[in-house]
C-alpha distance (Angstrom), angle and dihedral (degrees) to the residues before:
residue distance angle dihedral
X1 . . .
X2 3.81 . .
X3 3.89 103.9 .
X4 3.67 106.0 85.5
X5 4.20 88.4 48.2
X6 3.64 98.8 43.4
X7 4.19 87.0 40.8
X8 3.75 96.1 84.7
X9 4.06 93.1 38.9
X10 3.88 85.0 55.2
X11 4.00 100.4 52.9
X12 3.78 87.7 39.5
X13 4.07 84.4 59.7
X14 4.50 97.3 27.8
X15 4.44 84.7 49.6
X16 3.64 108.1 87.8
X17 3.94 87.8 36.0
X18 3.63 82.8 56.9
X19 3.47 110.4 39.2
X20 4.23 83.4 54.4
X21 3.53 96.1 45.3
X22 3.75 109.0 70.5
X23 3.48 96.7 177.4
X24 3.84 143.0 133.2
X25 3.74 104.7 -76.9
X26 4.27 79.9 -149.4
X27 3.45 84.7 64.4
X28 3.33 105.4 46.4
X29 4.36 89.1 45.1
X30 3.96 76.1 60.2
X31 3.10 108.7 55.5
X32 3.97 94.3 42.2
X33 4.07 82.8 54.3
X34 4.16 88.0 52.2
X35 4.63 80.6 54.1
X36 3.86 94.4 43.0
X37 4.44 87.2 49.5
X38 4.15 82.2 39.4
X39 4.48 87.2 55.2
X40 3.68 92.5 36.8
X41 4.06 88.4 57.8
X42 3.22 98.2 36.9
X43 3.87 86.3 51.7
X44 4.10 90.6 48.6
X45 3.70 78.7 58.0
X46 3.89 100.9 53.4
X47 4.27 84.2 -114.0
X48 3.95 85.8 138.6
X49 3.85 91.7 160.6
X50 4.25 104.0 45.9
X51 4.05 75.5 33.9
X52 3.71 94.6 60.5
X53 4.24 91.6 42.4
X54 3.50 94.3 53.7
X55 4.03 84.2 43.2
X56 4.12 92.2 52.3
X57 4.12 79.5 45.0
X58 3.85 94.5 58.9
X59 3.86 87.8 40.9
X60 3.56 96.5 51.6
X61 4.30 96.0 43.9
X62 3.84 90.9 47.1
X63 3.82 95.0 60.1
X64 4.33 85.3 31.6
X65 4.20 82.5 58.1
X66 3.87 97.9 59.2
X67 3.93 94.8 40.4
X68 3.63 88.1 57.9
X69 3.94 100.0 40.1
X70 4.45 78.7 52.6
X71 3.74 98.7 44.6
X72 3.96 91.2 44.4
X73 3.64 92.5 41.9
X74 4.17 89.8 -120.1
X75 3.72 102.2 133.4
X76 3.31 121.0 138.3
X77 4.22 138.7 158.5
X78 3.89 89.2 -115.7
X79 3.86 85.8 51.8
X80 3.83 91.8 48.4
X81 3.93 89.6 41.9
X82 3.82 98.3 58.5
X83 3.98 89.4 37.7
X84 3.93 90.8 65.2
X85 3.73 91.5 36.8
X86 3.67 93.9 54.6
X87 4.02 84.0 48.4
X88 3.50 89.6 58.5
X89 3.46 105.3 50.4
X90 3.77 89.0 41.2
X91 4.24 89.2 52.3
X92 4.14 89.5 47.3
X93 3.53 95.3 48.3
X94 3.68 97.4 57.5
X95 3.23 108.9 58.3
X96 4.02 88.9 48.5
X97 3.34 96.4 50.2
X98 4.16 96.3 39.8
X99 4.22 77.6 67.8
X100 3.19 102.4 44.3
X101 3.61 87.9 56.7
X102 4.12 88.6 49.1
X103 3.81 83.6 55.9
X104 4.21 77.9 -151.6
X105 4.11 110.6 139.4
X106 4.32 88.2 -164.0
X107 4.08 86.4 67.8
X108 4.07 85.8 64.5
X109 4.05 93.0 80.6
X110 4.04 89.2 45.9
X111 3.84 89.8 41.6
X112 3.79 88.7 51.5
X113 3.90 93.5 45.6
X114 4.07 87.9 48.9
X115 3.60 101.9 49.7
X116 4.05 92.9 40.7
X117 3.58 95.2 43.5
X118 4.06 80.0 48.9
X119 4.35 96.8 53.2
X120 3.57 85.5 46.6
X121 3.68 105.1 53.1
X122 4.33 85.1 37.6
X123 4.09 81.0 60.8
X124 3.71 90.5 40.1
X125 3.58 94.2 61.3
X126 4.19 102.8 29.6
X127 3.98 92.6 53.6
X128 4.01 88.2 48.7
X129 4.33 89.2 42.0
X130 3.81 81.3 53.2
X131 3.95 102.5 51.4
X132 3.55 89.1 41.3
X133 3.97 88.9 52.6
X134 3.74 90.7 45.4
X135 3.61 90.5 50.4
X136 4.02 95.4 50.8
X137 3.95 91.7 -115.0
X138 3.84 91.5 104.0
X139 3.56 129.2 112.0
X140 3.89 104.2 -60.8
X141 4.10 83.1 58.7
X142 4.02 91.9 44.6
X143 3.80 87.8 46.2
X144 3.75 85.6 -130.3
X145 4.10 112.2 158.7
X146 4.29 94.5 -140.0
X147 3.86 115.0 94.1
X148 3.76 93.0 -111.5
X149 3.41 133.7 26.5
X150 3.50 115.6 -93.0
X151 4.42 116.4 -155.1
X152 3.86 106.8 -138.3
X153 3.73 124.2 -119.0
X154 3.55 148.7 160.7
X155 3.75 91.5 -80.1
X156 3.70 122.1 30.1
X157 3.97 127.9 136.0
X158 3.71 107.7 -57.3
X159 4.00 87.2 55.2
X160 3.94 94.7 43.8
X161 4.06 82.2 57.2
X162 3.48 91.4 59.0
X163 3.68 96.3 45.0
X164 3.81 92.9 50.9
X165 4.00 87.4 41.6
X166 4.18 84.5 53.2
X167 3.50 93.5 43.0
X168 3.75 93.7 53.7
X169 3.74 91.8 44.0
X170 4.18 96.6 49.6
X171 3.80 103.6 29.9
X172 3.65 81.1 156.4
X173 4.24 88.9 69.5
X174 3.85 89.3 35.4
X175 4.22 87.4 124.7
X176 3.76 92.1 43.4
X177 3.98 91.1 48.7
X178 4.10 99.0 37.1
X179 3.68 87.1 55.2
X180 3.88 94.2 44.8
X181 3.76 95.0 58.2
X182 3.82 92.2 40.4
X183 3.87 80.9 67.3
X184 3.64 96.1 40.8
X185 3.91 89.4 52.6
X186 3.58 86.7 44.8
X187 3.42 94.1 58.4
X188 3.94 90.4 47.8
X189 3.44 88.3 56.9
X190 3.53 94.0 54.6
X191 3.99 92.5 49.3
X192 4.04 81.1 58.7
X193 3.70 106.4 52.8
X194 3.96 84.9 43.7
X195 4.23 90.5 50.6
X196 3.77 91.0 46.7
X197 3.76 88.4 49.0
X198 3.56 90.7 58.2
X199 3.50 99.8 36.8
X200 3.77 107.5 33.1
C-alpha cells in the first residue's frame, strides 16, 4: 500500500550513499543478509533493542543495494533474484526467532498464522508479477524501477517494515500484532485473487 509513495522519498534519502558507493550491489545484498541473521539472533536472545538496529541496518542496505546497482547501471535478474531471496529468509526468520526469545508456547498458533498467511501472499503476488511479465505489462511498461513488477496491496514491503519494526519494539503484544497482520495480509490476498479476476 505504501511502497510506490514512500519509493521516491527513499532514493531521494539512499542517493548520495549510492552515488559514493560504487560497489557490487551482490555485496552489499550480503552484507544486509549477515544484519537481518545478526536481528534474528539477537531476537532468539530477547536482545529486542541491538535486534531492532541490526534490523533498521538490513532495511536500510536492501533498498541502499538497488540504488546503487541503478545509478551504476549494474542491474541484473540474478541481482534482483538473490535480493528477494535474502528478503525472505530475513522476513521468516523473525518472527521465529522473536518467539523463541518470548520462550511463550501460546505464540506458536499466531506464529503459524503469520508466517503462512506470509508464503501465501509472497505466491500471491510473484505468480501475478510473472503473468504480467509474460504478458509485456510488467515493470519496464509500468516504468517501475524493481526487477519485476510488483501488484499493489494492502500489505506490501514498506508495511511489513513497520510490522517487524513494531514487533521488535512491543514483544510484549507480539500475539496481538502477529495475528493482526495475518489479517491484514489476508485481506491483501483477497484484493489479488479479485484483481486477477478482473484482469486475467
Amino acid at each position: 500500500m505504501l511502497d510506490r509513495t514512500l519509493r521516491l522519498p527513499k532514493e531521494k534519502l539512499l542517493l548520495p550513499a549510492a552515488k559514493k558507493l560504487n560497489l557490487s550491489p551482490s555485496l552489499i545484498t550480503l552484507v544486509g543478509l549477515g544484519f537481518g541473521l545478526l536481528a534474528a539472533f539477537a531476537a532468539a536472545n530477547a536482545w529486542y533493542l541491538g535486534a531492532l538496529c541490526f534490523w533498521l541496518t538490513n532495511r536500510i542496505l536492501d533498498g541502499l543495494d538497488g540504488e546503487i546497482a541503478r545509478i551504476h547501471h549494474r542491474q541484473s535478474d540474478l541481482g534482483a533474484y538473490f535480493d528477494i531471496m535474502a528478503d525472505l529468509l530475513i522476513y521468516a526468520l523473525m518472527p521465529i526467532t522473536l518467539v523463541l526469545g518470548r520462550q511463550e508456547s501460546s505464540l506458536g498458533l499466531a506464529l503459524a498464522a503469520l508466517l503462512s498467511s506470509f508464503y501465501i501472499n509472497a505466491g500471491s503476488w510473484m505468480y501475478l508479477s510473472s503473468v504480467l511479465e509474460k504478458r509485456g505489462r510488467g515493470a519496464t511498461f509500468q516504468a517501475e524501477k524493481t526487477g519485476v513488477t510488483m501488484p499493489t496491496g494492502l500489505i506490501e514491503g514498506s508495511e511489513t517494515v513497520i510490522f517487524y519494526t513494531l514487533f521488535l519494539l512491543l514483544p510484549q503484544q507480539l500475539e496481538l500484532l502477529f495475528w493482526f497482520m495475518s489479517l491484514l495480509i489476508a485481506i491483501t490476498i483477497i484484493q489479488r485473487l479479485y484483481w486477477a479476476s478482473k484482469h486475467l
